[in-house]
C-alpha positions in Angstrom: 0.1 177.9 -57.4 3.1 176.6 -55.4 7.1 178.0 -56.3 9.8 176.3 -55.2 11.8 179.4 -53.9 15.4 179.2 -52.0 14.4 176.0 -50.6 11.0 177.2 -49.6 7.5 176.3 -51.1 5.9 179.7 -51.5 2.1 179.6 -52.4 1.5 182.4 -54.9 -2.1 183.8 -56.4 -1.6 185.4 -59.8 -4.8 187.3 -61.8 -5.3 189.4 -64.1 -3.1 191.4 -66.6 -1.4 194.6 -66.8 1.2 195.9 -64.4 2.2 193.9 -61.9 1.2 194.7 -57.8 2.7 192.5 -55.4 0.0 192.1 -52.2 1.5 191.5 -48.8 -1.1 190.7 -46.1 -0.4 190.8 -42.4 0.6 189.0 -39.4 -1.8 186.0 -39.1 -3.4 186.4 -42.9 -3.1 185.0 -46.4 -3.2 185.8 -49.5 -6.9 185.9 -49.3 -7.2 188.8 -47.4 -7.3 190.9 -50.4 -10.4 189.4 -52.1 -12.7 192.3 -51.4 -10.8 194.5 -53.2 -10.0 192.7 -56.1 -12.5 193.9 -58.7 -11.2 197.2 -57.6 -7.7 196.3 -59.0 -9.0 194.2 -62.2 -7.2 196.5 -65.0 -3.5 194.5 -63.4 -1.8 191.9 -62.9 -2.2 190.9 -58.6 0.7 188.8 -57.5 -0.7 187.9 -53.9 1.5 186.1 -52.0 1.5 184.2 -48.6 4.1 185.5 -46.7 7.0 182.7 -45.3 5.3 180.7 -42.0 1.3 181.9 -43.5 -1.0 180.4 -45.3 -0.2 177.7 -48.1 3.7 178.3 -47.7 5.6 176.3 -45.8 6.7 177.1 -42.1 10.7 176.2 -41.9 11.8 174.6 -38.5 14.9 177.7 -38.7 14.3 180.9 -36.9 16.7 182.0 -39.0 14.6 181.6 -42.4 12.6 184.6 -40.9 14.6 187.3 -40.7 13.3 189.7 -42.7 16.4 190.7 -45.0 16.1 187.0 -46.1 12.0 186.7 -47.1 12.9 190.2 -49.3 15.2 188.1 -50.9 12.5 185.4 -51.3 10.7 188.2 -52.9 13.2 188.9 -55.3 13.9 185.5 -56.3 10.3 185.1 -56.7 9.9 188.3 -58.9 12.4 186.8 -60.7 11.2 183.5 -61.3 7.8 184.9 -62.9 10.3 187.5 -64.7 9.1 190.8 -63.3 11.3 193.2 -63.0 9.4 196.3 -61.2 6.1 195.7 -59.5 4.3 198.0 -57.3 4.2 196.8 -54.0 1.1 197.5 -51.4 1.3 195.5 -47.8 -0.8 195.9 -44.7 1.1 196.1 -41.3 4.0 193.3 -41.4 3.2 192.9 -44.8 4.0 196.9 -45.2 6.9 196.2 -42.7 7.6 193.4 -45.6 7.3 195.9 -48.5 9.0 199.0 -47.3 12.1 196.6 -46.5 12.3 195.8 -50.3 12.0 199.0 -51.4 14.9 200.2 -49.2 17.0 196.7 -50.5 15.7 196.6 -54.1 14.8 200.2 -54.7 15.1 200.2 -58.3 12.6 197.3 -58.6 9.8 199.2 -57.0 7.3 201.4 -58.9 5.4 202.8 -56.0 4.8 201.7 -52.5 1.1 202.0 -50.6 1.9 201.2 -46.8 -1.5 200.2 -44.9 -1.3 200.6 -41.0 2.9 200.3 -41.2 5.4 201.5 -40.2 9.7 201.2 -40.8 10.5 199.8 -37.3 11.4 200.8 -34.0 13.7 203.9 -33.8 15.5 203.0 -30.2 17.5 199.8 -29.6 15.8 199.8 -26.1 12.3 199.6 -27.6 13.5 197.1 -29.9 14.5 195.0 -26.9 11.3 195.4 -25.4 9.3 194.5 -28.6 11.8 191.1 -28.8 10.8 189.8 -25.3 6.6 191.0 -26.3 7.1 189.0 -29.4 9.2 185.9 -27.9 6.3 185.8 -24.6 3.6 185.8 -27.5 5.6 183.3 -29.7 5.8 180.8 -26.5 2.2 181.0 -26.2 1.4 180.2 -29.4 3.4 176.7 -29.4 2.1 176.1 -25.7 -1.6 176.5 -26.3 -2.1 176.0 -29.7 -4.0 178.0 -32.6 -7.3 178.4 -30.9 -6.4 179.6 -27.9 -4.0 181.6 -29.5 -6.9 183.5 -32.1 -9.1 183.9 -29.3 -6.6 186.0 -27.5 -5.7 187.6 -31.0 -9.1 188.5 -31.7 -9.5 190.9 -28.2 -6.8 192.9 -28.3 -7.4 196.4 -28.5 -6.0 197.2 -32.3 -8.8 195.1 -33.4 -11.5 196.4 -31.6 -13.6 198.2 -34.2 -14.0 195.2 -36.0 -16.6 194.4 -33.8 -18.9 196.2 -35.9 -18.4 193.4 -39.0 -20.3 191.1 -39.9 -20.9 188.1 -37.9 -20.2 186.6 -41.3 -17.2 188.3 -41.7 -15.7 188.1 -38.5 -16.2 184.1 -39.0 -14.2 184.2 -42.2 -11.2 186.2 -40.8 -11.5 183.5 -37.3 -11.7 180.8 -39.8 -8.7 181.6 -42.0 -6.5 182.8 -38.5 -7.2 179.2 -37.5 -5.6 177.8 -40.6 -2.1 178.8 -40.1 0.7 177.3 -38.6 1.7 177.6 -35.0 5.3 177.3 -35.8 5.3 179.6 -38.9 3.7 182.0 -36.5 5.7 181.9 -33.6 9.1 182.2 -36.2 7.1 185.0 -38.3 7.7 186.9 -34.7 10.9 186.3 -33.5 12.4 186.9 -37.4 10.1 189.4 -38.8 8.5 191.1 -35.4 8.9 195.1 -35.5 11.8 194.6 -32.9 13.7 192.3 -35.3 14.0 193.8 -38.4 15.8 196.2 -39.4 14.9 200.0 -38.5 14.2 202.0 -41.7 13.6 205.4 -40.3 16.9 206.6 -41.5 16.4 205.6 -45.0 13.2 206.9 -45.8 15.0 210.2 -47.3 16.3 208.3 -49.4 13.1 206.6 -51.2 12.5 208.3 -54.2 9.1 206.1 -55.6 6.0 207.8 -54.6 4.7 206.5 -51.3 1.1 206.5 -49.9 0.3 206.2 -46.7 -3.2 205.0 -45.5 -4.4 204.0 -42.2 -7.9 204.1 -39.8 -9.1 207.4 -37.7 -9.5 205.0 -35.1 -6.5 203.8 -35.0 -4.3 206.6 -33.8 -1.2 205.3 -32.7 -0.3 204.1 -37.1 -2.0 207.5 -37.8 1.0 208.8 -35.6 3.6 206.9 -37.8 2.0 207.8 -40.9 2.4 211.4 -40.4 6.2 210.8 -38.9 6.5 208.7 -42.4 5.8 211.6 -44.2 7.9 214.1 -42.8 11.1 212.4 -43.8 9.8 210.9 -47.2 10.7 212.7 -50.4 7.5 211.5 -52.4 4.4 210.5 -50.3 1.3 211.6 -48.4 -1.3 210.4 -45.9 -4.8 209.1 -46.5 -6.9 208.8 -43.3 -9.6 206.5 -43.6 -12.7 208.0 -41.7 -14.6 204.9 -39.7 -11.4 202.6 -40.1 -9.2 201.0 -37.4 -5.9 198.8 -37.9 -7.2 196.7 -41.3 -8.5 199.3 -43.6 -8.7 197.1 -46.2 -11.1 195.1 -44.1 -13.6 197.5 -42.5 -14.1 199.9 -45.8 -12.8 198.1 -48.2 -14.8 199.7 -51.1 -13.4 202.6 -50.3 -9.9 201.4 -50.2 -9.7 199.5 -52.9 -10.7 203.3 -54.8 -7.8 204.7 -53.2 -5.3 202.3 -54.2 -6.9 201.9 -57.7 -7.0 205.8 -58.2 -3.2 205.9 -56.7 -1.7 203.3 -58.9 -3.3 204.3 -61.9 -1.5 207.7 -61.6 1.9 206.3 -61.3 1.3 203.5 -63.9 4.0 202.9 -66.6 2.3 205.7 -68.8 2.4 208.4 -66.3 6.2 208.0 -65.0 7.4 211.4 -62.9 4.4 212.4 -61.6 4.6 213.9 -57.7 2.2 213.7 -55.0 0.8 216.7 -53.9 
């Protein structure tokens, strides 16, 4: 269904009942990227969203829009709206990016937090400078060449590389839905919500008191590297290393990490409140 939210129409997938879990896909996805672990998730309420500039939602003209402190607010608003006031949240890469910012703006709405292949931001300012000028050269090319061109680069980069053991079938559907978006919603998703524009969390982590989990691929070693420096400075959390997994877990085992997040939030559900991870 479409919300009208701060000006923006968000397109928003709601199923099921029982406690609420807000899905945040990634960079270039939709809310459909969560589909194969659905039935894994039936016993609550999914609120799967497409992120501002993805999918169904619109794609505002305004860099500005993007920033991220402002799409948590959409967030908010949009919680609001459907008159939730705690969720737990579970994003994959910006989408985690996406979650973790709520949680450190709107702490107290958060019930737990599952971060796939994520991480709080860039610690230096010069490697956020860096990441700025990456995004803004990618950004370009995606308004000067256009979606496929675009997608075909997006597909061979190396963090995607063990998805070349997919299904032809599967690897269609992801190229397919890629294709979909918006150029401009893209290209503003980077230069607002990139890694090197958002805010950097790393010094807030100490502070989150929900209980965090932390999953990401054995092949991919540099989020494996983030997940463990995410857990030294949380309070409440711990790692879950998915064996035969790059970047998009949820993608390339998905049986298996739909279990994992199933068997996580059941144990920090509303009736088992003060539980710690061990």
């Amino acid at each position: 269904m479409k919300m009208s939210v701060r000006g923006v129409n968000y397109f928003v997938e709601i199923c099921g009942e029982g406690e609420p879990i807000v899905l945040l896909h990634g960079f270039t996805g939709d809310c459909s990227t969560w589909d194969e672990i659905q039935k894994d998730l039936a016993h609550y309420q999914l609120i799967k969203v497409d992120i501002l500039g993805h999918g169904q939602t619109d794609s505002p003209i305004e860099e500005s829009r993007y920033q991220m402190e402002e799409v948590v607010e959409d967030l908010r608003n949009l919680l609001e709206q459907l008159q939730i006031h705690q969720a737990h949240f579970l994003g994959y890469s910006m989408g985690g990016r996406l979650a973790l910012s709520f949680a450190a703006i709107y702490p107290n709405m958060v019930s737990s937090l599952i971060l796939e292949s994520s991480s709080p931001g860039l610690k230096l300012e010069q490697e956020k400078i860096d990441r700025r000028k990456s995004d803004e050269r990618l950004a370009s090319f995606i308004l000067n060449n256009g979606m496929k061109a675009f997608v075909d680069y997006w597909e061979r980069i190396p963090l995607f590389q063990s998805q070349s053991s997919l299904t032809n079938e599967t690897r269609t559907q992801i190229r397919k839905q890629r294709l979909q978006n918006n150029p401009i919603g893209l290209a503003n998703s980077l230069r607002g919500m990139g890694t090197g524009s958002q805010p950097s969390w790393w010094h807030k982590l100490h502070e989150l008191k929900v209980p965090v989990l932390i999953i990401c691929g054995e092949k991919d070693m540099k989020f494996c590297r983030i997940a463990q420096d995410m857990d030294d400075r949380l309070l409440n959390s711990r790692v879950h290393i998915v064996l035969n997994a790059g970047h998009a877990v949820h993608v390339e085992q998905s049986r298996i990490f739909g279990k994992i997040v199933s068997e996580f939030i059941q144990r920090f559900s509303t009736n088992n409140k003060g539980k710690r991870l061990q």
